[in-house]
Structures are given as structure tokens and as C-alpha cells.
VOPAKE-405597 format. One record per residue: y, z, x of N, C-alpha, C, O in turn. Coordinates in steps of 0.2 Angstrom, whole numbers, plus 5000, padded with zeros to 4 digits. Atoms other than C-alpha are relative to their C-alpha. Last residue first. Layout:
<atoms>
YZXYZXYZXYZX ...
</atoms>
This chain:
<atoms>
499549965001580249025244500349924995500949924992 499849944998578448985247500550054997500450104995 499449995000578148835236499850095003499550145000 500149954996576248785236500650015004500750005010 500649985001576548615225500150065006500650065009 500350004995578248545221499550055000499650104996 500449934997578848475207499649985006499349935007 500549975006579748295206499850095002499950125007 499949945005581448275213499650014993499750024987 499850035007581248095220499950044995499850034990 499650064998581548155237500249994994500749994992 499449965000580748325235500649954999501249974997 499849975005579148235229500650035001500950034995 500050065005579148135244500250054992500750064990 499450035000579348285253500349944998500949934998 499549965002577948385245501049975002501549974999 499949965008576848265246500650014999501149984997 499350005001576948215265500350014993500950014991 499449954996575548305271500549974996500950024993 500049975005574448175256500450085003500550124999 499450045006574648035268500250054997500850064996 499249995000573848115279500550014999501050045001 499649954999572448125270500550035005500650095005 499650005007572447945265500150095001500650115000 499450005002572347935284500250024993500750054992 500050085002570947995290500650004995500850054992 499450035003571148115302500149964997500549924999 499649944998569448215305501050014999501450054998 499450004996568548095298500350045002500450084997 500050054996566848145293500249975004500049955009 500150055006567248285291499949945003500149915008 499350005004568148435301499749964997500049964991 499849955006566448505306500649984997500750024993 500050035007565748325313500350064995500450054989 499150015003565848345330500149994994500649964993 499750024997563948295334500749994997500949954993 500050065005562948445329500749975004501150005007 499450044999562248565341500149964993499649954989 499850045005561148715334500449965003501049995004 499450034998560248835348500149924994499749884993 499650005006558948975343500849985002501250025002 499449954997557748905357500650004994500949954992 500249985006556248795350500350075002500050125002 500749975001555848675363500050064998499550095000 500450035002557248565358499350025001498849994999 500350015008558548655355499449975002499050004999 500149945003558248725375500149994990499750024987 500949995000558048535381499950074998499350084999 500550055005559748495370499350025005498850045001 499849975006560948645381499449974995499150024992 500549974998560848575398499850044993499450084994 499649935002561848435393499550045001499050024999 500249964994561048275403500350104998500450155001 500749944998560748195389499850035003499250065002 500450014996562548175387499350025000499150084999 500449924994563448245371499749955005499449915002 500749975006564648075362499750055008499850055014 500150055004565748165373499949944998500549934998 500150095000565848255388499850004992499450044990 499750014992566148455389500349924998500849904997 500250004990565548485372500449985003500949955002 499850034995566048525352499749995006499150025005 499850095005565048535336500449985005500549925004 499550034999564048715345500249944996499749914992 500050055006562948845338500849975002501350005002 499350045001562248975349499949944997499449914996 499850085002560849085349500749995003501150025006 500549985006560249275352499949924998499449904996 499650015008561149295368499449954998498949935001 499649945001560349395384500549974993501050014991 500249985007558749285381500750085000500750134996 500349934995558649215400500050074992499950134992 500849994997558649055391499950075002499450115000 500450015004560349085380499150035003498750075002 499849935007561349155392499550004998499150044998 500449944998560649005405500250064996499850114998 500850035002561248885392499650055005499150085002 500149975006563048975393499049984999498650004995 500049924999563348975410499750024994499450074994 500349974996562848795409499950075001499350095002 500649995005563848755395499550015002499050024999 500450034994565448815402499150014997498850054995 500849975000566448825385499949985009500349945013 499649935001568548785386499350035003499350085008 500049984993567848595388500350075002500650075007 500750014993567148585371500250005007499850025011 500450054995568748635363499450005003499350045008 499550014997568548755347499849935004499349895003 499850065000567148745336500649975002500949925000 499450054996566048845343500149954996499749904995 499950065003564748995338500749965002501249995004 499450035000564049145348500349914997500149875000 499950075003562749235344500749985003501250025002 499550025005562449425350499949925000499549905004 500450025006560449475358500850004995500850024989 500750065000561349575371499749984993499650024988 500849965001563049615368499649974999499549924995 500249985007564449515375499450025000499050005004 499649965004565349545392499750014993499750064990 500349944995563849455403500650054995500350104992 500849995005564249295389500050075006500450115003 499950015007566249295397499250054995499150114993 499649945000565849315415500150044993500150104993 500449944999564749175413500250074999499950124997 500550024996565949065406499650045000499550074995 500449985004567249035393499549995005499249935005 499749915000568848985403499250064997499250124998 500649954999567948815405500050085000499650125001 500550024996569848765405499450025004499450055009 500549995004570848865393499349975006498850015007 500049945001572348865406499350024996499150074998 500049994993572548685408499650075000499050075000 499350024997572548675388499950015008499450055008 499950014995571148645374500650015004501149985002 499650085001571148735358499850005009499850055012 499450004992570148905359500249924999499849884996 499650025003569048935342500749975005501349965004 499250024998567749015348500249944998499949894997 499850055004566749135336500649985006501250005007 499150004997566149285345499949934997499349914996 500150065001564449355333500749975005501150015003 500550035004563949535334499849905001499249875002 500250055008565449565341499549995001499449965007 499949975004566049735351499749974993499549994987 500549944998565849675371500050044992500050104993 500550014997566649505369499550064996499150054992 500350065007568049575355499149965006498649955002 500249965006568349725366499849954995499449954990 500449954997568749625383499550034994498950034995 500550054997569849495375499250035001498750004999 500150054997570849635366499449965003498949975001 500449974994570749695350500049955006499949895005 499950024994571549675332499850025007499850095008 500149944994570549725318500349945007500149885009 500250034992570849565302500150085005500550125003 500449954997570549605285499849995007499249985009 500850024999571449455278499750035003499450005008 499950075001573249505271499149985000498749974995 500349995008572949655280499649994995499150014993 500549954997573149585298499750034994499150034993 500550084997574449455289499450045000498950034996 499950025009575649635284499449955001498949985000 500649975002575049685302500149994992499750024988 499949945003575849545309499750044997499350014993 499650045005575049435321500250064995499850114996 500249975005574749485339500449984993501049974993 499649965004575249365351499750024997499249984996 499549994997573949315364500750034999501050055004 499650055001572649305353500450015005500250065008 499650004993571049415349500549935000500449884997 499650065000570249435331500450025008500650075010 499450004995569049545324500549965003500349905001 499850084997568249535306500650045006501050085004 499549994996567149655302500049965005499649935010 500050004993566049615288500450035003500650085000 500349934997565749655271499649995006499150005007 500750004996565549465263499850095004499250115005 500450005003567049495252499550015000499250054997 500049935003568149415263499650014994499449964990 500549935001567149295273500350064996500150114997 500650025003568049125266499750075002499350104997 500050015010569749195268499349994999499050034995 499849945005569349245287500050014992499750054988 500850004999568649065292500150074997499850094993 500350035006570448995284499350025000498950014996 499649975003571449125298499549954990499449984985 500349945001570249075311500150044993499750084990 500850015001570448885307499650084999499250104995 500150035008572348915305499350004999499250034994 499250045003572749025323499749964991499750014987 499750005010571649135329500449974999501049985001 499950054999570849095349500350004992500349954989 499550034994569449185348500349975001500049925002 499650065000568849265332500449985006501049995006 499450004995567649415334500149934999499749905001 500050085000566149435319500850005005501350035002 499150014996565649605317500049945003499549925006 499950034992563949615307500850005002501350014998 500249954996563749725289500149985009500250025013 499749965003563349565280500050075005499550095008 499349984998563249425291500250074996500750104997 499450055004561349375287500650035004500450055009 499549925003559649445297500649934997500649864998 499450045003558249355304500250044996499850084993 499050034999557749445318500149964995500249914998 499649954997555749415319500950005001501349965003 499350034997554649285309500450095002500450144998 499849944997552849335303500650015007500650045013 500250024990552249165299500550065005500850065011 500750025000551849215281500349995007500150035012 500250004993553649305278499549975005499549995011 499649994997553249325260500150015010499750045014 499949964995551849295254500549995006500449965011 499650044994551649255237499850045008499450085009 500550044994550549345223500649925001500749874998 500549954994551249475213500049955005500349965010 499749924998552449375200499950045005500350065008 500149955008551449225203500850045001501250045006 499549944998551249085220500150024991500049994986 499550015004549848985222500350064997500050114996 500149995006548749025236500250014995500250074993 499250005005548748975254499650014992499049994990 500150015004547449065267500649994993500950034991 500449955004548049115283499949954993500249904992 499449935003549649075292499450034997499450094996 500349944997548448955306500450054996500550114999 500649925001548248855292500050045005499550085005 500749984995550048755298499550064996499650114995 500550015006551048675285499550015004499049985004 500850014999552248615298499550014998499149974999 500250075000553848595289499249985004498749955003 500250035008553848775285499649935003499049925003 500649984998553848825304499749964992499349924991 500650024998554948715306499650015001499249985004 500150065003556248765294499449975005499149925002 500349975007556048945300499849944998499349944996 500949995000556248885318499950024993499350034992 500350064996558048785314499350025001498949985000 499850045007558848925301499449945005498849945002 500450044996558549055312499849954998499249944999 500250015003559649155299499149975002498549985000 500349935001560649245310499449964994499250014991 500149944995561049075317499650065000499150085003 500750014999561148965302499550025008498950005010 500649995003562149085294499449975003498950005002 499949945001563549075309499450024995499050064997 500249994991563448895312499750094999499150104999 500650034998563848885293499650025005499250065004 500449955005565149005292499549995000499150045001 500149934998565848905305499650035000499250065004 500850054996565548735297499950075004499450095004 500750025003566648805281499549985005498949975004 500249955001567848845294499650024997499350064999 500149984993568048655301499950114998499850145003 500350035000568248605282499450025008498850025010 500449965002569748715281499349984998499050024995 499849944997570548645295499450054996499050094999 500350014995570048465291500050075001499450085002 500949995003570648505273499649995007499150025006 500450064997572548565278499250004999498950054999 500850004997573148655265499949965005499849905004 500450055001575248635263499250025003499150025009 500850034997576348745263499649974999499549974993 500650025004578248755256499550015006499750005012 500550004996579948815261499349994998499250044994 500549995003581448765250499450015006499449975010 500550024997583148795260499350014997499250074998 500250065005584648855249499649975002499649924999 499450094998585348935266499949944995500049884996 498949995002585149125258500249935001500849915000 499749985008583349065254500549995000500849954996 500250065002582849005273500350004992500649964989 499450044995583549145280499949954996500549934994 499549955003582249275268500849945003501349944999 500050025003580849145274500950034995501250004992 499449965002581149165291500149984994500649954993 499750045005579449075295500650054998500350094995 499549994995578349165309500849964996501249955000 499649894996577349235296500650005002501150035000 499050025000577249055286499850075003500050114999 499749964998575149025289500849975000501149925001 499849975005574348895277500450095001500650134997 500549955001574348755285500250034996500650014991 500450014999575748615289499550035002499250015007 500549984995577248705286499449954998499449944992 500449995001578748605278499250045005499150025010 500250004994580548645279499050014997498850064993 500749965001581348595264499750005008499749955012 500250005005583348525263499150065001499150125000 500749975003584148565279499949994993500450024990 500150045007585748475278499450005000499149964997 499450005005586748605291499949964992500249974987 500350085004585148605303500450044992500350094988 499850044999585648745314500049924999500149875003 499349995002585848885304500149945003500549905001 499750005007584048885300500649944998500649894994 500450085002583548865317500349994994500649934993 499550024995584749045320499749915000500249875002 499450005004583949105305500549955005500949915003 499949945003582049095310500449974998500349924995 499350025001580848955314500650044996500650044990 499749945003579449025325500749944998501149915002 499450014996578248885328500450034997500550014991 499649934996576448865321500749975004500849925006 500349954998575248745311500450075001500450124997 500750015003576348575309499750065004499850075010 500349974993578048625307499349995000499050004995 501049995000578848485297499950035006500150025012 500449964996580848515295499249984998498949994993 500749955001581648405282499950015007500149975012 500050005012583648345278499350055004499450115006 500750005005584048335298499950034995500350084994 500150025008585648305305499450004995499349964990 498950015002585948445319499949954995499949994990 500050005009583848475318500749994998500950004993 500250045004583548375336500150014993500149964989 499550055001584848485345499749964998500149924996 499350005004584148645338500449945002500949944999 499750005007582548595344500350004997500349964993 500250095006582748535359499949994993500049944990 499350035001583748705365499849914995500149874992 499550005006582248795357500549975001500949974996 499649945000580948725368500649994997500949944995 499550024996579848595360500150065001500050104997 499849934996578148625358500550005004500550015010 500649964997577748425355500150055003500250045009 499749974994579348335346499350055002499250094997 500849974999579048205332500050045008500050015013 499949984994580748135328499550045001499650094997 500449954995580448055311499950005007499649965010 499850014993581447935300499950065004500350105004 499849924997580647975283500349955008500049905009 499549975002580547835268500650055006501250065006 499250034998579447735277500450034999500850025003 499550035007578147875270500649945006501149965009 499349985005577047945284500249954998500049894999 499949985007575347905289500650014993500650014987 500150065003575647815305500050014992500349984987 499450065000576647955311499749944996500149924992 499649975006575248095304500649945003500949914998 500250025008574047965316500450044995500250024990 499950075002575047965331499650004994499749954989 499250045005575248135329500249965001500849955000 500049955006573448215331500749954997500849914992 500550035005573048065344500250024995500349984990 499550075002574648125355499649954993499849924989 500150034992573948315357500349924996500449914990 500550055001574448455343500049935006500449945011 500249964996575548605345499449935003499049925009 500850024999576648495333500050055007500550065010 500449954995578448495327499350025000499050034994 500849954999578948375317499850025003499449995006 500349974993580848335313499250025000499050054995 500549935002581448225298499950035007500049995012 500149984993582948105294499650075001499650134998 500049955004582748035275499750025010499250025012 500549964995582947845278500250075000500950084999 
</atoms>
């Protein structure tokens, strides 16, 4: 048995299933935002580190796991990672993609297109096949007609400011996918991340107040905690600019979906695009479904942007790769140091 540490930001669900998924091989002490004296006295004989996500592991952590072999991240941020410590101590540091992560970023982008896009009344108007547009007439080089049902505001991301609330791996995966797109990507957080990182992926750091009242689009991304709770309210939408989008795939109960369904009605935001909510499966009573449903530019989908599964084990399974492969001294895949 191959003594291991996990460190997790994650809630008891997240790491009873990466426990279940592990290798027999590992004997695992799975510890939930430990403070640093519980750290360094769980890693005195530990071979592997797992950080899942985040968690500053410098020299002085290093130093205190004596049979440190490979410390692995779980994403695809190492900032807070001593890599330079990690070398001088013969310590292999590796990452690992998460696919829900990057699968919950892709939904983003999503939310985010089919928003400025008005993705939901355009395909409705299509699907209706109404003669009130005028006369139809088989389409040419010259002869179409474009915009027939003479639609207002649909626009793409290009040239938009897009604010990331809440940055950690998802934000950091929703950046890589829009570089190139010729945006402005902002980000608020509670630490600022380094400006190597900030470059890295064309990130403007700004606080809470500047990214509301600046984005085009706010993107939240807030994990659940005491503290986060309903945190996103009226207060909030009254901060961002009229006629902006807001999209979610943080915790649903971080939102107040009331404050926000009056935003939408009273037309001071342009859309929203939610995969989380308060309660779940969604209630009928969310005030949120009789605004999609009478043709308000509002997208729910039920939870589904990490995939179908969001933890299913075979990829689980496939986190502990690199430590299995370390064991039985095959190569190893997305090698830091």
C-alpha cells in the first residue's frame, strides 16, 4: 500500500467518489481544506500528494514529506505549486485535465452564444413557418432574405467583455477556450492570481464592483459556502449594465432567482442562462420557467453542463494514472517538473 494525501476544496459526494475510484494500491487520507499543521502532519510518511484543484504547496510542505514521490494536481492550475522546491527534493509534479471541468466550460460558452445569439426566439420563429414574414421564394446567390422576421440585438462575443466570478479551474478552462475570440476577459477573486497566469490566459483583474458594472456578460462561477449564500442578488443585477447577460454555472443557491427573474422582466438584463438552481430537480414554482416560456431571452438546462455524469467513475479512475503509472514506472503524462 502506497501511502497518499488528498486534498480537496470539494464536498463529501466529490470525495466519496474519487475514493471509490482509487486504485487499492493507495492508502488514502483524504483531508478537506486542511490547515497547514494537518497537513504537514498527514504528509510525515507520504510517497503521493493529490491536490485536487487548489492549495498552496510550497517548500516548507515539500520538506515535510521525506518520501515524497510525485505530487499530483488535479486540474490544470500549478501557480501555487513550488515547483522549483519540488525539483531540488527529486519530487515529480504532474496535472491532470479534469473533463467535467472542461466540459462545464464548453456549456458556458455555450450559454454565452446562445444568449447574444437569441438562440431560443430565432429558432422559434424559424420553427413556426409563419406567412406573416411575406412572401417565400427559393433562395440564389441574390435572392434570400435575410433576417425575414426582423430580429433585434443578436450579436456574438466578439469585441464583448465577459467577467468571470468566482475563477478557479472552470474559469481558467473558459478562458483557453475564448482566447482568440477577441474579447475581454475579466476576472474577480478573492486572491489575485499571478500576473505570469494573468497573461498566460489574457485575464484584467478587477474588483467585484468593476466586473458587475464593466461586463457585457458576468459569468458565475461561485462554488457554494455559508458565505456565498444567495450572495448574487438584486444588489448585484442593479450593479451590471443594462441590457448585459448573465450566465451560471456556479452553485444554484449563490443566485437569488427572484431578484434575478425581476432583472430580466423589467428588461434591465438582456438574458440569463442558468444549469444550476436553488432547489433541485428545478421546481415549478421557479419564477424563472414562466418568463422562458413566454419568450423571454432565458435558457435553463437541467444540470447537465459537466455531462452526463458529472462523476462517473471510469473517470475517476483515470485521476489516478499518473500514480499508478509512477508505481509501475511507466511514463507519465502532463509532467510539470
Amino acid at each position: 500500500m502506497h501511502k497518499t494525501v488528498f486534498t480537496t476544496e470539494r464536498g463529501h459526494r466529490h470525495q466519496q467518489a474519487a475514493l471509490n475510484a482509487a486504485p487499492d494500491m493507495l492508502d488514502i487520507t483524504m483531508l478537506r481544506q486542511p490547515d497547514r499543521e494537518t497537513l504537514l502532519a498527514a504528509l510525515g510518511d507520504a510517497e503521493y500528494l493529490i491536490s485536487e484543484r487548489v492549495g498552496v504547496i510550497d517548500a516548507d510542505v515539500i520538506q515535510a514529506a521525506p518520501n515524497l514521490k510525485l505530487i499530483l494536481r488535479l486540474g490544470s492550475l500549478t501557480y501555487d505549486i513550488d515547483t522549483e522546491a519540488a525539483k531540488a527534493a527529486g519530487v515529480v509534479v504532474c496535472r491532470w485535465p479534469v473533463g467535467s471541468v472542461i466540459r462545464v466550460a464548453e456549456h458556458v460558452v455555450t450559454q454565452m452564444l446562445a444568449l447574444g445569439k437569441k438562440l431560443r426566439e430565432t429558432e422559434a420563429v424559424a420553427l413556426a413557418a409563419s406567412a406573416e414574414w411575406g412572401e417565400s421564394k427559393r433562395t440564389d446567390e441574390d435572392t434570400f432574405a435575410y433576417n425575414w422576421s426582423r430580429r433585434r440585438n443578436v450579436e456574438g462575443l466578439w469585441g464583448r467583455t465577459i467577467g468571470i466570478l468566482g475563477f478557479g479551474e472552470i474559469g481558467a478552462e473558459v478562458a483557453r477556450r475564448l482566447q482568440g475570440w477577441d474579447v475581454n476577459l475579466l476576472y474577480s477573486k478573492r486572491r489575485r492570481l499571478p500576473p505570469s497566469l494573468e497573461t498566460e490566459l489574457g485575464l484584467i483583474y478587477v474588483n467585484e464592483n468593476e466586473l458587475f458594472g464593466q461586463s457585457d456578460y458576468v459569468v458565475n462561477l461561485l462554488p457554494y459556502f455559508p458565505e456565498t449564500d444567495l450572495l448574487v442578488d438584486r444588489s448585484s443585477f442593479e450593479r451590471m449594465k443594462p441590457g448585459a447577460f448573465l450566465v451560471s454555472c456556479g452553485s444554484g443557491s449563490v443566485l437569488n432567482e427572484a431578484d434575478l427573474a425581476e432583472a430580466v422582466q423589467s428588461g434591465k438584463l438582456d438574458g440569463v442562462a442558468l444549469d444550476t438552481f436553488e432547489w433541485e430537480p428545478i421546481r415549478p414554482d421557479n419564477p424563472l420557467i414562466p418568463l422562458a416560456q413566454s419568450g423571454f431571452n432565458v435558457l435553463l438546462t437541467p444540470h447537465v453542463a459537466a455531462g452526463a455524469s458529472a462523476a462517473a467513475a471510469s473517470e475517476r479512475m483515470a485521476d489516478f494514472t499518473n500514480i499508478v503509472n509512477h508505481v509501475e514506472d511507466k511514463p507519465l503524462k502532463y509532467r510539470v517538473t
